[in-house]
C-alpha positions in Angstrom: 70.4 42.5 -0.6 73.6 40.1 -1.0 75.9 40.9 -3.6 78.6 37.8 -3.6 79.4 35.2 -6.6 81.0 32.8 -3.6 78.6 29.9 -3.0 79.9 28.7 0.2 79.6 32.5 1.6 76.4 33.0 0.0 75.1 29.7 1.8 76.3 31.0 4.8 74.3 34.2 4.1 71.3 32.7 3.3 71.4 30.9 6.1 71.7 33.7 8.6 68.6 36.1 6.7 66.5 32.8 7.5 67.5 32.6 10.7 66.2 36.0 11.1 63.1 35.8 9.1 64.5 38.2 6.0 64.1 37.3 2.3 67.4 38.6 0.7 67.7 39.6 -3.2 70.7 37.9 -4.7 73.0 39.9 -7.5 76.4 38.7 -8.6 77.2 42.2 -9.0 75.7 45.8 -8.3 72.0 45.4 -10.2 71.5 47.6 -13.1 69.2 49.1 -11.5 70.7 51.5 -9.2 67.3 52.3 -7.6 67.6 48.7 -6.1 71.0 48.9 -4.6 70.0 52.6 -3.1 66.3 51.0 -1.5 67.5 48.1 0.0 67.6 48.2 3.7 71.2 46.5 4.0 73.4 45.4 1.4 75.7 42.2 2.3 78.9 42.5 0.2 81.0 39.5 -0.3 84.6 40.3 -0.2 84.8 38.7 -3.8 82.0 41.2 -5.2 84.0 44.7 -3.6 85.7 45.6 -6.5 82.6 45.2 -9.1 80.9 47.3 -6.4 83.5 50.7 -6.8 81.6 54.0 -7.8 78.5 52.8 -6.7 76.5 55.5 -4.7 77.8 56.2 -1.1 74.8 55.0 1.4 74.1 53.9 4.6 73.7 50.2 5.8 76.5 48.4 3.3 78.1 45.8 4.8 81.7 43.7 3.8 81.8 40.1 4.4 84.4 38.2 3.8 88.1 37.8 5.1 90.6 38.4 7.4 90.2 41.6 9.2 93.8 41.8 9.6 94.7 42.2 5.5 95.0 45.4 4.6 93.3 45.0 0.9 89.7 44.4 3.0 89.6 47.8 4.5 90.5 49.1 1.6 88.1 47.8 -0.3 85.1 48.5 2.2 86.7 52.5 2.0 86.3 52.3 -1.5 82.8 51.2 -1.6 81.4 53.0 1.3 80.7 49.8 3.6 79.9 50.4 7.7 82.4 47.7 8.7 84.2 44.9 7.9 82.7 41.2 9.4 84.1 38.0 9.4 82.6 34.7 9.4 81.8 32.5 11.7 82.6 34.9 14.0 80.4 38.0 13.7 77.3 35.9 12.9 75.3 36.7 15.8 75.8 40.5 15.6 74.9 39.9 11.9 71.8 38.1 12.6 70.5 40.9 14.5 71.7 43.3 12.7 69.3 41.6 9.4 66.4 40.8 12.1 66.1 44.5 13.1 66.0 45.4 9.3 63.5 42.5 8.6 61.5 43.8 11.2 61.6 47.2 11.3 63.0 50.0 14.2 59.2 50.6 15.3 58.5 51.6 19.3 58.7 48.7 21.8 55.6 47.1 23.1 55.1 48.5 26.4 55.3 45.3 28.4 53.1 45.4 31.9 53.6 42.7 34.1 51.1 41.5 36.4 51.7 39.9 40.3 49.8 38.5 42.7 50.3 39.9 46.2 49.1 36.5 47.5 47.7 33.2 45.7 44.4 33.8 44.8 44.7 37.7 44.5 43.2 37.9 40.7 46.7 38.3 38.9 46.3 35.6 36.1 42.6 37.0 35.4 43.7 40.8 35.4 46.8 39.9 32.9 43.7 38.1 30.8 41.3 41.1 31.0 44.3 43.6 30.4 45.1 41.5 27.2 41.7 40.9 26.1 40.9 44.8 26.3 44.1 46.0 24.4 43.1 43.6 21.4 39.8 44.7 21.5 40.6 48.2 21.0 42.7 47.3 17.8 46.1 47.0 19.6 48.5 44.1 18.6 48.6 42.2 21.9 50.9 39.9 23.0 50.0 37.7 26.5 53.1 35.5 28.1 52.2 33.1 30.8 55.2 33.5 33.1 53.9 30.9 36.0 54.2 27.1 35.0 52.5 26.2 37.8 49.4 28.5 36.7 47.7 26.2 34.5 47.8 27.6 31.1 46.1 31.5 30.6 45.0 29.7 27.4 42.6 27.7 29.5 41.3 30.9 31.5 40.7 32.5 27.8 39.1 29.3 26.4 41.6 28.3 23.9 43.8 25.2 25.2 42.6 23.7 22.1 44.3 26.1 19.6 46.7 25.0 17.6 50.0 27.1 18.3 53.2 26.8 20.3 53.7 26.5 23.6 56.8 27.5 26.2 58.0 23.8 26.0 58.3 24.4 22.0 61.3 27.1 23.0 63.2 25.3 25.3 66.3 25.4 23.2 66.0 28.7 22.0 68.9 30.8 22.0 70.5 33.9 20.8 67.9 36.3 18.8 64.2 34.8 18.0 62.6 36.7 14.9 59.6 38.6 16.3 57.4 38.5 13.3 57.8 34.3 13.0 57.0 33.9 17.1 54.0 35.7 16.7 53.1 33.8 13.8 53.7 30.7 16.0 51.8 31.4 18.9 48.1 30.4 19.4 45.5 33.1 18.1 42.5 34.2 21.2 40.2 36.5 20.8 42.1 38.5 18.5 45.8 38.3 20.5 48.5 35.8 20.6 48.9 33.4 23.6 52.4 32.1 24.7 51.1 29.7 27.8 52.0 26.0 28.9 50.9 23.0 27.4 49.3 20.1 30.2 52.3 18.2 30.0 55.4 17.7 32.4 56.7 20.3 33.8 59.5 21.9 31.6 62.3 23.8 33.0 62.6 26.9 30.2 66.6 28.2 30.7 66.8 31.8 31.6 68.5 32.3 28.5 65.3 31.1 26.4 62.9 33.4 28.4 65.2 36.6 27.6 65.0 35.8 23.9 61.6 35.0 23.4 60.2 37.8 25.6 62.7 40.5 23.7 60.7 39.1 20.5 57.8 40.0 21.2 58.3 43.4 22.7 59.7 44.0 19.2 56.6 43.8 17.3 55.4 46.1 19.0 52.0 47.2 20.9 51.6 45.8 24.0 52.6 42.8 25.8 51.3 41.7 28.9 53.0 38.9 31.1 51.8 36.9 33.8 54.4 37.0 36.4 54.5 34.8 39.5 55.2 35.4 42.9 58.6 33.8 43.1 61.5 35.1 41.5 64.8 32.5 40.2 66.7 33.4 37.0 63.7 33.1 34.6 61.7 35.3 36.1 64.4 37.9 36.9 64.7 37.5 32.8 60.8 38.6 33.1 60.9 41.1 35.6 64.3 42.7 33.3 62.0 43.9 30.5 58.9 44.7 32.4 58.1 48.8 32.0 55.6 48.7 34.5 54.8 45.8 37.3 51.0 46.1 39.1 50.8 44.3 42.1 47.2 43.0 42.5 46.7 43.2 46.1 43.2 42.2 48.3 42.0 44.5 50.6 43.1 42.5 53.9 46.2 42.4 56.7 47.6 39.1 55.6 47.6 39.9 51.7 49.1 43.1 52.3 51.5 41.5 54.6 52.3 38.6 51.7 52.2 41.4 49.0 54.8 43.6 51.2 57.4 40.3 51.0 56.7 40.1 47.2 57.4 43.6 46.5 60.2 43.8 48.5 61.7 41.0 46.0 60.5 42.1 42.6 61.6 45.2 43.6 65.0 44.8 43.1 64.9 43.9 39.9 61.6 46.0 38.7 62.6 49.7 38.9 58.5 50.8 38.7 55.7 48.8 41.3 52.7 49.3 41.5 49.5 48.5 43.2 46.5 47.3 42.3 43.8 47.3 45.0 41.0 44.6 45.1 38.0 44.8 47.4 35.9 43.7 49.3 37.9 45.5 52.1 38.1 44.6 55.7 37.8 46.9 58.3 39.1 50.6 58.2 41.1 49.3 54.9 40.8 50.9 51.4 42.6 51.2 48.3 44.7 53.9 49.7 45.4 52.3 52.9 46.6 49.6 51.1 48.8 51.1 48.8 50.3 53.5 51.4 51.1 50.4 53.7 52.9 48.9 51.0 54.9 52.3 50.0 53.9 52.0 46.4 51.8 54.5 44.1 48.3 53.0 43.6 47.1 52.4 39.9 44.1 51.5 40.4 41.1 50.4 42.2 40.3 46.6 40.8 36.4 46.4 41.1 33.8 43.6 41.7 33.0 41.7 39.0 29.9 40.2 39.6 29.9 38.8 36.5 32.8 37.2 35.9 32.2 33.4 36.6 29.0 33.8 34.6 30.6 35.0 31.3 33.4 32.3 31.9 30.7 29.6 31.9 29.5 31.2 29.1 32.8 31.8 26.8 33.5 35.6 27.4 36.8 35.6 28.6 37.8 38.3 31.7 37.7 42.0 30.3 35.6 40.7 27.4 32.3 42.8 27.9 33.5 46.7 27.0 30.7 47.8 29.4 31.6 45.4 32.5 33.4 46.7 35.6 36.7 44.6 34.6 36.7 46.3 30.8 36.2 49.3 31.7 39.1 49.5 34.8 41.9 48.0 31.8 40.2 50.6 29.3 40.9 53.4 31.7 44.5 52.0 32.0 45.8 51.7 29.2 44.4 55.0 27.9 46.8 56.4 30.6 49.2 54.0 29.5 49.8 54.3 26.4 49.0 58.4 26.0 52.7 58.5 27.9 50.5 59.6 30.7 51.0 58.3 34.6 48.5 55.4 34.3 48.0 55.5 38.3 
């Protein structure tokens, strides 16, 4: 709710609740209705409005906007009516912003964000992140998959939808600041029932560190699960990436020079990823197993990733990795994120 009768601060106002995807009530004054000023989930007070705002009930969440924060009369005025704090224009108007956003978008849990890395090129990473995604929404969990590797060529073309109309990494080049959860997932292309952010087939598009952090904190906002893509190299982006992971798995085949490529890998993401883990894929080579693997590398094993006969068969045919609920692949990222996501140890 704004309650101001100043157009130039109301503009101002309405600017910032659309930059954070809220609708805002306008009132010149407290509304009659008392009900309206006590259910509204913050209340933006222009410094004008104060005084026609005295005796209203005491509440949580009022906010005065207007003045200097040096005059006297302001805090008096916000003590009168019960406001927070005092901000000042331009100058508070990205605490502001997120301040509305997180109202506009509720104070649910986090998605739990899992991101997946290859131990070497070719490990299976980009089709496990796929397979993990694909399973969550299947289950009824709002899903979220990021494709953090440019170089990758698109998750939407492992998942069939290159096609779909949506935006892509290149659209948020110049995003900045806080990015409203709710209108990102709105924006991003809809696959099997969960929301893509991938790379179009254009030029490659340098996305600023800055951009990554924003987007990537809007959609673990909204909630459920996100999964990212990670890759193997680590500049500022991915660090960004590897900031808001809650758990890293670290697909790893069962051979000396992938564990010896995955121990260099780990090593970096490591120091920015406080929880590593691996994922073991067979076939094995000689006197190696999933333990062997995960104990040469000094991390806790989650998992055993099995053969999927299958797999290029159902691509060929449409049914994206972890598609089939009865295939080896569905059934491994059903296990794990009923661990997951029961607070349990999903090793």
């Amino acid at each position: 709710m704004i309650v101001t009768e100043d157009p130039v601060l109301l503009d101002d106002l309405l600017r910032l609740c659309a930059a954070a995807g809220a609708d805002p009530q306008v009132h010149h004054s407290v509304p009659d209705d008392r009900q309206a000023w006590e259910g509204a989930p913050l209340v933006l007070v222009g410094e004008d409005a104060a005084a026609r705002c005295r005796g209203v009930p005491r509440r949580r969440g009022v906010l005065l906007v207007g003045g200097g924060q040096d005059d006297p009369r302001v805090w008096r005025s916000a003590v009168e009516i019960g406001a927070d704090c005092v901000l000042r224009l331009p100058e508070a108007e990205g605490w502001l912003v997120d301040r509305i956003a997180d109202v506009a978008e509720g104070h649910g849990r986090p998605a739990l964000t899992v991101g997946v890395i290859g131990g070497r090129g070719g490990a299976g990473a980009s089709t496990l992140a796929c397979a993990l995604a694909v399973t969550a929404a299947r289950e009824g969990r709002r899903t979220m998959l990021v494709d953090g590797d440019p170089l990758g060529g698109g998750l939407d073309v492992l998942l069939g939808g290159e096609q779909s109309e949506g935006r892509r990494w290149p659209d948020f080049v110049a995003s900045r600041g806080r990015v409203a959860g709710g209108a990102l997932e709105e924006s991003l292309p809809s696959v099997h029932g969960l929301r893509v952010l991938s790379w179009d087939r254009g030029d490659a598009v340098l996305v600023p560190p800055e951009a990554v952090c924003s987007v990537l904190a809007a959609a673990r906002r909204r909630g459920g699960v996100v999964v990212v893509d990670v890759p193997r190299r680590v500049d500022e982006s991915v660090a960004e990436v590897l900031a808001q992971l809650d758990l890293g798995l670290l697909v790893v085949p069962g051979e000396l020079r992938a564990v010896s490529a995955a121990r260099r890998v780990a090593a970096t993401v490591g120091m920015v990823l406080g929880d590593l883990r691996v994922v073991a894929r067979g076939p094995y080579s000689a006197g190696l197993d999933e333990k062997w693997v995960a104990e040469a590398l000094e991390l806790p094993l989650a998992g055993e990733l099995p053969v999927d006969s299958g797999l290029l068969a159902d691509l060929d045919g449409g049914i994206p990795p972890g598609g089939g609920a009865r295939g080896p692949l569905g059934r491994f990222c059903s296990a794990f994120w009923e661990r997951a996501l029961a607070g349990g140890d999903p090793s």
